[in-house]
C-alpha positions as CSV (number, residue, x, y, z in Angstrom):
1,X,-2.9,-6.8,2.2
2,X,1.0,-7.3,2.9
3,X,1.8,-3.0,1.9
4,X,-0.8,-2.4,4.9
5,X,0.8,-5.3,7.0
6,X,3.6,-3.8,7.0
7,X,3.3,-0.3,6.9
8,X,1.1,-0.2,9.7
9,X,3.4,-1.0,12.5
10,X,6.0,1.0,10.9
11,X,4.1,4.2,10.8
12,X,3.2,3.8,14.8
13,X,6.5,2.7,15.5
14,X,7.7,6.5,13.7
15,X,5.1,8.2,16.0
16,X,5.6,6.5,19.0
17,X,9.4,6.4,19.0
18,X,8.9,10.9,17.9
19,X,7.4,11.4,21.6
20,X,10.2,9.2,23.1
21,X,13.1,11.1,21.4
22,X,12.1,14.5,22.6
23,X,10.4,13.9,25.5
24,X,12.3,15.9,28.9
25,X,13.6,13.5,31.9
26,X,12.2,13.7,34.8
27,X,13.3,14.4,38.2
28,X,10.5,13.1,40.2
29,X,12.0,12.0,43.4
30,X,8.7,10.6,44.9
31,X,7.5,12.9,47.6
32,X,4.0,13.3,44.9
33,X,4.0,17.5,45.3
34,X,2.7,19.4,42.3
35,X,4.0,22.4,42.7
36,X,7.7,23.0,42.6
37,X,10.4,23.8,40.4
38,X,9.0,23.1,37.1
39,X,11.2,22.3,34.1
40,X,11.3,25.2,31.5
41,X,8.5,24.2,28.6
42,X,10.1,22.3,25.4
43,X,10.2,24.8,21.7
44,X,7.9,23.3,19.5
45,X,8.5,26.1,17.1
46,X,10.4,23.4,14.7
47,X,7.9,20.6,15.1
48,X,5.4,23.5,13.8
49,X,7.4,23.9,10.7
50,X,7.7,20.5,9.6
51,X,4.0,20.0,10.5
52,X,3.3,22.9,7.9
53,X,5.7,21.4,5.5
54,X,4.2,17.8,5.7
55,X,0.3,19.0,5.4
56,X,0.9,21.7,2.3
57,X,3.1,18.5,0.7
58,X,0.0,15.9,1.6
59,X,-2.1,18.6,0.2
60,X,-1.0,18.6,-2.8
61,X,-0.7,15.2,-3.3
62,X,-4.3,14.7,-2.5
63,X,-5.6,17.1,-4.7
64,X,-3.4,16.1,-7.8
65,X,-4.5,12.9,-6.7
66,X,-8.2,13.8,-6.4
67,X,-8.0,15.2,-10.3
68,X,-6.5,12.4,-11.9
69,X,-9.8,10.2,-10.6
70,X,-11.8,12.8,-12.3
């Protein structure tokens, strides 16, 4: 009960605090147009990389994990 107390929060905070660190300022200056000068779009060839990485690693543990239960 305590392991899931803990790691909870811990895992949200990591999320949460991912979209903070690589999120682009703004420069609204309140007049509420849409269309404008738009910002040029973020790469998110890298986070695509260590998505893949994370998933074929979780992959593997699960099924290793999967066997042993057989």
């Amino acid at each position: 009960m305590k392991k899931n107390f803990l790691t909870i929060p811990l895992v949200i905070l990591f999320v949460l605090t991912d979209f903070v660190v690589f999120a682009q300022p703004g420069d609204d200056d309140g007049s509420g147009g849409l269309e404008g000068n738009d910002p040029p779009p973020a790469p998110i060839n890298t986070k695509l990389i260590w998505l893949a990485v994370i998933a074929i690693v979780y992959g593997f543990y699960s099924i290793k994990k999967y066997k042993k239960a057989i």
